[in-house]
N, C-alpha and C positions, 0 to 999 in steps of 0.2 A: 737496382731492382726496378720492372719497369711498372709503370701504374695500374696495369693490368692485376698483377700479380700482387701489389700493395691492397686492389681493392678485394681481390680473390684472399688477402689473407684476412683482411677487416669483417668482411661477409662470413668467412667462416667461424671466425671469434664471436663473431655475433652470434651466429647462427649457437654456439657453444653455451654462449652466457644462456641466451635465452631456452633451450633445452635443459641449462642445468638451475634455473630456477622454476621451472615446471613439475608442480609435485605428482600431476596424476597423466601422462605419458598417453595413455589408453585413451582416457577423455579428449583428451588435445587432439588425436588424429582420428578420432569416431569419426566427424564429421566426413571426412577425405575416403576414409575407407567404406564407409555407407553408400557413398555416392559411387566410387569404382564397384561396389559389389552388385549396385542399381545397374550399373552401366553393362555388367555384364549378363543380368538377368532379363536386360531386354534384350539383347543380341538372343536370347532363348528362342526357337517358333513358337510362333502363336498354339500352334496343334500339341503341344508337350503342355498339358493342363495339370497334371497330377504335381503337387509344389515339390514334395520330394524328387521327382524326375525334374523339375525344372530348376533346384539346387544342383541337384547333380551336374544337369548339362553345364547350368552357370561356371560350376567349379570346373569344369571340362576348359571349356570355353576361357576361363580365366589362364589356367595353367599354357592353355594352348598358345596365346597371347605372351605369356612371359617368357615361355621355350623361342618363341620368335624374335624375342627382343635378345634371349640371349646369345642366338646366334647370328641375331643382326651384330651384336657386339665384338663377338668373336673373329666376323670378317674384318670392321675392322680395326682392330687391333693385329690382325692378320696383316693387310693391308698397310697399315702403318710402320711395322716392323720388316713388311719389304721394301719399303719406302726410305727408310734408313739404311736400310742394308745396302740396297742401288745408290743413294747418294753416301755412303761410304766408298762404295765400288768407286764411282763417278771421281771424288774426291781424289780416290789415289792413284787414279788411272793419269787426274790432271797433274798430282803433282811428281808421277813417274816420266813422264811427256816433259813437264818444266824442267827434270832434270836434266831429262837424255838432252834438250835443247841446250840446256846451258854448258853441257859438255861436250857439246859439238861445235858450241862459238868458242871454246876455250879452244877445241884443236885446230879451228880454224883460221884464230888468232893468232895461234904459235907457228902455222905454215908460212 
């Protein structure tokens, strides 16, 4: 296993312990979610004064941002999975090649 992966499995143990000694969930991630929900209330125009209208947009605004992220995701994992598929293609193309080769030095051996 390479150390990458040894420390990808340690971080996430950790990550586990410490989630599962945290009794109040909501309180631990207020802070994080305050600040993204700020973040999106300023991206609001200035000219949208009414608070209600400028929840609304924020929440606009927020969903709009995730939809983007979720089809940044989508490509690629798109992308990845042709990525595999062409170095599958590639792979068997070399080891169809390596065969026809090695069964042309055999008949040429035998001549």
């Amino acid at each position: 296993m390479s150390s990458d992966a040894v420390r990808s499995l340690l971080s996430s143990a950790g990550a586990h312990k410490s989630w599962g000694q945290t009794p109040n969930r909501a309180a631990r991630t207020l802070p994080g979610r305050t600040r993204a929900d700020a973040r999106f209330e300023q991206m609001v125009p200035p000219e949208v004064t009414d608070p209600a209208a400028r929840a609304l947009a924020a929440e606009s605004l927020r969903r709009a941002f995730y939809k983007e992220l979720a089809a940044k995701s989508a490509q690629v994992r798109r992308d990845r999975a042709a990525a595999r598929s062409t170095d599958a293609t590639v792979f068997e193309l070399r080891r169809a090649a390596a065969e026809a080769l090695a069964e042309a030095e055999a008949i040429e051996g035998a001549l």
